[in-house]
N, C-alpha and C positions, 0 to 999 in steps of 0.2 A: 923203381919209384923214388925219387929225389926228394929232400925233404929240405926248406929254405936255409938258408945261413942265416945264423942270428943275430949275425950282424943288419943285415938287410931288413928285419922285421921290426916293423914300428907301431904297429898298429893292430892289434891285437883283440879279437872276438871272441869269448863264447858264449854259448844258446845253453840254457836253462829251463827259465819259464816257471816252475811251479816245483811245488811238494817242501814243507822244513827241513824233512827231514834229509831227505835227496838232496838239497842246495849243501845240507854240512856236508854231506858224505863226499861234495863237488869240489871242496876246499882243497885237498892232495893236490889237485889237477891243476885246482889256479894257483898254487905257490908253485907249483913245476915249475907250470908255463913262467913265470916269472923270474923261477929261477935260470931256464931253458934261454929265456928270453929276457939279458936287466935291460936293456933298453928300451926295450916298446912298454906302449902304452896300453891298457890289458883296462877291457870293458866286458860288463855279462850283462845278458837281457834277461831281467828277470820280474813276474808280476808284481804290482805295488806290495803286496803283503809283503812278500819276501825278500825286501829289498835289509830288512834288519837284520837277515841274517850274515851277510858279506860286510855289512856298517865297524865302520874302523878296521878292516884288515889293510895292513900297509900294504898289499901285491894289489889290489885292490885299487884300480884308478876309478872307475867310472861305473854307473847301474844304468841303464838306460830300460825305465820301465815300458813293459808292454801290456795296458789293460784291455787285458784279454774281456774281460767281462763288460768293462767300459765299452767297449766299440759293438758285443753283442747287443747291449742294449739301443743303439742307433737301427737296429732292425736290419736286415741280409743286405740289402744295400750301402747301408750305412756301412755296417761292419767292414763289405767289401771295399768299399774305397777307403776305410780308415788303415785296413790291412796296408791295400797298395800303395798308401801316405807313408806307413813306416818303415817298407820296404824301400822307397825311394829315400828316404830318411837318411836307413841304413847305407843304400848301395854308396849316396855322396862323401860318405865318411871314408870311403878307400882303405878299406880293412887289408890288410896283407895277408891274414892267416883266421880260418873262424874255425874252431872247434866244437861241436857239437854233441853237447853231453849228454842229450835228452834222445835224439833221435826220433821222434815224432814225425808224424807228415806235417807239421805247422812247422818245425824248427829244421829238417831238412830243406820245406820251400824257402824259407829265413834265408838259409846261407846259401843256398843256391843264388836267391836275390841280392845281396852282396857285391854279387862278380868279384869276391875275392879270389886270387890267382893259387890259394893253396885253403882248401875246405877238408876239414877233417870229421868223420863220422862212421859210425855202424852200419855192415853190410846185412841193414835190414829191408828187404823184400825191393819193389821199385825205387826206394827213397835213396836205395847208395847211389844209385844214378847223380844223384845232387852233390858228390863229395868227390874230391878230386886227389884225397887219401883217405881210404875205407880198411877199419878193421873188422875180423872175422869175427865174431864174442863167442867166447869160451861156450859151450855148450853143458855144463856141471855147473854146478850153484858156486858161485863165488861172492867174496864180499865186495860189496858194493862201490863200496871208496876205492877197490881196486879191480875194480872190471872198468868203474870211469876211467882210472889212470890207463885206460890199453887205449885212451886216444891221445895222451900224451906218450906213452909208447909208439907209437905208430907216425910220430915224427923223430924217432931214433932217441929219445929221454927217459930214462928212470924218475918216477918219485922221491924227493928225499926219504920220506917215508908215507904212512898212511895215514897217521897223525889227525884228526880234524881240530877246527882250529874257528873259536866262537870268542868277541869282544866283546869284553864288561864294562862300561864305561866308569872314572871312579865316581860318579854320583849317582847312578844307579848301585854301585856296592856300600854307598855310602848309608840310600835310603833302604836296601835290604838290612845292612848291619842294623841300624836304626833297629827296625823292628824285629830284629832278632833279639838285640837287647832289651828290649821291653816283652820281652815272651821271655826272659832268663835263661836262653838258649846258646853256648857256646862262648867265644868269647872270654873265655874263664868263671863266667856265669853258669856253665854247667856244660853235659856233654854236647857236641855236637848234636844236632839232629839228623834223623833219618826222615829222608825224603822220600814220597810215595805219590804215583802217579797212576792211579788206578782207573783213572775218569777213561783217561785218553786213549784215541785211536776207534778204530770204525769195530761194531760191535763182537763179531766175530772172534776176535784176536784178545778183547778183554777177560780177565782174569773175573770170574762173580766177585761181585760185591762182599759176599759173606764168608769165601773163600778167602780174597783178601784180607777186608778185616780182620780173622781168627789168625791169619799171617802174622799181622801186623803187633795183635795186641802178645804175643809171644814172642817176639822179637824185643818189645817195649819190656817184659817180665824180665827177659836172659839179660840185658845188656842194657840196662838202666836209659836206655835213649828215647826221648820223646819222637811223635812221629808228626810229621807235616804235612798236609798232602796238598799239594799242587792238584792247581785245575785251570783250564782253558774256557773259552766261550761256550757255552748251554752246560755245564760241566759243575758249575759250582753246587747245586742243589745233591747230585750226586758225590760229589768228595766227601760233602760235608757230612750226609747221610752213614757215609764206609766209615768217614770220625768218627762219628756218633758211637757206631759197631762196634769200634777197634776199643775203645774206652784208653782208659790209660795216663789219661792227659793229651791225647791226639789232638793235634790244631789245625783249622783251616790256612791255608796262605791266605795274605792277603792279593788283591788281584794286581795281574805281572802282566807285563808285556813279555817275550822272549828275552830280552836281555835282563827283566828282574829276575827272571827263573835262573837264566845264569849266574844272577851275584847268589842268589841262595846256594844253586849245588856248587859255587865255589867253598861254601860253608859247609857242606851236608858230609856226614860221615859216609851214607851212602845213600842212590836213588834205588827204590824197589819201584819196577813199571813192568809196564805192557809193553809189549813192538810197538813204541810209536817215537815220533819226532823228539820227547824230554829226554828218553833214551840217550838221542844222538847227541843230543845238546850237553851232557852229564857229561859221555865220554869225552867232548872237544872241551868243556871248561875242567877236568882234570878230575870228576867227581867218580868213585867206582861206584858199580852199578849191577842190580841185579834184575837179569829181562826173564818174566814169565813166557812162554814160546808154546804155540798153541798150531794154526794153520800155516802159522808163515816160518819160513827156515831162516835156522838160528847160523847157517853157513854166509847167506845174503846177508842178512840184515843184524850180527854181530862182527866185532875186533878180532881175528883169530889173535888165538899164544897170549893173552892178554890173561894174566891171573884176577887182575884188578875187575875185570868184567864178565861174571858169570851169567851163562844160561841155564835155565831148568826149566825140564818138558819131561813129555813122557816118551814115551817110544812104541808108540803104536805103527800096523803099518800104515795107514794113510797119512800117515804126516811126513815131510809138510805135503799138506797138498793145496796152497797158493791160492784156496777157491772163496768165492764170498760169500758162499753159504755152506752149510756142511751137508754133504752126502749122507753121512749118516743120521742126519736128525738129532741127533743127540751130544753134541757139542765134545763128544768125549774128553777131546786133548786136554781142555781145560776145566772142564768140572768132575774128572775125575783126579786132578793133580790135586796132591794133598797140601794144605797150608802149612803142615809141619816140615817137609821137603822147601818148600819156599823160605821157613822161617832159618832153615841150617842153613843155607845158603849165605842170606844176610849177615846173621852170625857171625859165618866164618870169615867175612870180612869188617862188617862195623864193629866186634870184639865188643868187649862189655869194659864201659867206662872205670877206671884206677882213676 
């Protein structure tokens, strides 16, 4: 299996599509390619939302969105011929090389439609039929940023690293700074704050509310730091409630787009969350972090050898077990985890303010 000269590649695709948190963990992949590849031109399809997450990366030429949601609403018909508009879109563009990170049946028929001469994706079920370089994926839980990377493996390239890699624009760090300072937070104004994201992610996977909180407001006791908690859309009623709990002086954020959340945890001493998306975004703007780990594995969806980035869970046998409801009824992994285990954790990396 031959893999192009990089000289010869100009034109440069890869397939996405959806998730925040998936697009950071995608970032390794497209600074390879770029580095694999400094001449071409390097474009990813990815839905409007998530086009903020790739915004300012220099390797980074081009987003070309695909409103997956926009075209369902045109009704089956519509949808279909808005599909095979963007496919024809696509194939005009004469891509040389498309890699596919997602591996979907919507993003294998993607790059099959292309007619690029060299398709990169995962030998998953009928759809590697579409790729004209297919890798095997690991069959053991690996992390995520680096099971992506085995499709730029699979054009004969290493990762620099696994690194992820998120843009703060400096008016966005301007207007977080802003109102950090007017909260007397950091700065020289006092310690850094701890960052808390307890809202987020699908229910399953969240830490209780009152679990947190008791977290939090012991963490605020040990180590003199105020806490902040971040929240997302339908989310803010919630954070503010866990505030409420945590007492202390806990403060709402004010509401962010993805890239405010980044100029804050480029302040935050540290983030305490849930497996979700602020997670990824903490680790790529350089913030350490501490993930509560309930159904989902902390192998996939953490940094390995990273001190900076702890997990804590319990050890039961069902975990992980990946599922969107619990087998047992009784959420064990995570309401039986004790908030004082979560509060050493923190601890042992936000330190208590000198």
């Amino acid at each position: 299996m031959t893999t192009p000269d990089p000289a010869s590649v100009k034109n440069i695709l890869a397939l996405r599509l959806r998730a925040f948190g998936d697009t950071l963990l995608t970032t390794p992949t497209l600074r390879g390619l770029k580095l694999a590849y400094p001449h071409a031109r390097l474009s990813i399809v990815l839905e409007p939302s998530m086009a903020q997450i790739v915004r300012g990366l220099p390797y980074v030429d081009e987003v070309i969105l695909f409103d997956r949601l926009g075209f369902k609403k045109r009704g089956k018909l519509g949808e279909l011929a808005a599909t095979l508009d963007f496919w024809r879109q696509l194939r005009a563009r004469r891509f040389d090389l498309v890699v596919d990170v997602l591996g979907t049946p919507r993003t294998a028929a993607m790059a099959l439609a292309t007619g690029a001469p060299v398709r990169v994706g995962f030998a998953f079920r009928v759809r590697r039929w579409a790729y004209t370089h297919v890798h095997w994926p690991a069959k053991g839980p690996k992390y995520i940023a680096d099971y992506t990377a085995d499709t730029l493996r699979t054009l004969g390239f290493e990762p620099d690293s696994l690194d992820l890699d998120f843009a703060v624009s400096a008016e966005a760090q301007a207007r977080m700074d802003a109102w950090l300072r007017a909260q007397g937070l950091g700065a020289g104004q006092g310690p850094a704050p701890l960052l808390v994201m307890g809202a987020g992610g699908w229910e399953l996977k969240r830490y209780p509310a009152e679990r947190m909180a008791a977290a939090v407001a012991e963490i605020q006791a040990r180590t003199g730091r105020r806490a902040v908690f971040l929240w997302g859309p339908g989310e803010e009623a919630m954070a503010r409630d866990t505030a409420a709990q945590a007492g202390g002086g806990a403060l709402l954020a004010p509401p962010t787009d993805f890239e405010g959340m980044g100029a804050l945890l480029k302040r935050a001493a540290c983030l305490l969350t849930n497996d979700n998306a602020t997670k990824h975004l903490a680790v790529a703007c350089g913030c350490p972090t501490v993930t509560v780990f309930g159904p989902t594995s902390d192998v996939a969806w953490h940094p390995p050898h990273q001190p900076r980035h702890l997990s804590v869970k319990l050890d039961l046998p069902c975990m992980p077990c990946e599922a969107m409801s619990c087998a047992r009824g009784d959420l064990a992994c995570l309401r039986q985890l004790e908030p004082s285990r979560v509060a050493d954790a923190v601890c042992s990396l936000a330190g208590r303010d000198t």
